[in-house]
N, C-alpha and C positions, 0 to 999 in steps of 0.2 A: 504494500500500500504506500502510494506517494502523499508528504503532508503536502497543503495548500497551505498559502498566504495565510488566508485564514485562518487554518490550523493553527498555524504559528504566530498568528496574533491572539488567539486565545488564549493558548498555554502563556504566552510571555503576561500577560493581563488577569491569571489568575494567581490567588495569594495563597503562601505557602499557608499561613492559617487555614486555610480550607479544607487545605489537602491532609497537612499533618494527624488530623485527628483520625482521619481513614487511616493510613498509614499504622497507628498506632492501634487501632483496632484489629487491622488484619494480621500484626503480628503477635498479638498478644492473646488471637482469636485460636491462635496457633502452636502456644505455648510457651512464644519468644518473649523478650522482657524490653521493656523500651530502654533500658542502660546499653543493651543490646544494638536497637534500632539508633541510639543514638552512635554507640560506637560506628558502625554505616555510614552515618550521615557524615558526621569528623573524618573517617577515612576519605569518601568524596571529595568536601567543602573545606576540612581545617576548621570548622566552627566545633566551638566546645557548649556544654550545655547553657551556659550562660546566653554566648551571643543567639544560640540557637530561641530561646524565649524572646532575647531581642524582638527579634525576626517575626516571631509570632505575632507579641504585642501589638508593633510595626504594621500587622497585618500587611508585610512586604509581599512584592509581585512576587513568582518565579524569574524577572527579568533582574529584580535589583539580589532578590537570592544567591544570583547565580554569578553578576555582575560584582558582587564585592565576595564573592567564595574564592579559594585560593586551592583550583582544583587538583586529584590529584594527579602527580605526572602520567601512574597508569592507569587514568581513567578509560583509555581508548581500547583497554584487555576487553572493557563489557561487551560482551557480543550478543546476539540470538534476537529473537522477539520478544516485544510487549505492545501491548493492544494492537496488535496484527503489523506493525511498524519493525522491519531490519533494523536495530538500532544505531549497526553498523555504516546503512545507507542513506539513514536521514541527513539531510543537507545544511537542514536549518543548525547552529550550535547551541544555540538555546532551547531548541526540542530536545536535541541530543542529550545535551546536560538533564534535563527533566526527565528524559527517556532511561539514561543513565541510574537516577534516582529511584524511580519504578523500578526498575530490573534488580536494583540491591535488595529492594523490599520486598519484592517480590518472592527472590531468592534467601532471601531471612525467616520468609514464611513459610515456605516450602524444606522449610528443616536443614538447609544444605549449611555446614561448617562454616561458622568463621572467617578459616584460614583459609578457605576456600571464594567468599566472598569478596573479601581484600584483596586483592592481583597484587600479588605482589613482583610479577613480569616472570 
């Protein structure tokens, strides 16, 4: 599936508050612990729980999320699908990065390791 414009003015215009709480539901829905989901998030971005409330508060975009994250070098290991989207192929970088996010949590829920989560290349 190819994103549109569109697409990708959605995702950049919607706010991590939104999303987070889903996030935290489907891992926790799962057995995972959000100390867990946060470690993920810190691996991706560099935000620690602190700034990560920030953010919330903030009720910041995905655009400014992603635009002050300090992402990580091997963010580009995440590979496969999430919402029917090559995460590999998406064009946009700010889908990619969102895209990216999904697939940690997704893979957080889905029981898979850690050490496995984290690429560490």
């Amino acid at each position: 599936m190819k994103a549109t414009p569109e697409h990708d003015a959605r995702i950049a215009s919607m706010t991590f508050s939104s999303v987070y709480p889903h996030y935290v539901t489907k891992v926790e829905r799962k057995g995972r612990t959000i100390e867990e989901l946060h470690q993920v998030i810190h691996w991706l971005t560099g935000y620690d729980d602190q700034k990560l409330q920030e953010l919330v508060n903030e009720k910041a975009t995905f655009e400014t999320f992603f635009r002050e994250a300090n992402l990580n070098p091997n963010a580009h290991l995440i590979t496969g699908t999430i919402c029917g989207y090559r995460i590999e192929e998406i064009e946009n970088p700010l889908t990619q990065q969102v895209r990216y996010l999904d697939k940690l949590v997704d893979e957080l829920a889905k029981g898979k390791k850690l050490e496995k989560i984290l690429r560490q290349g």
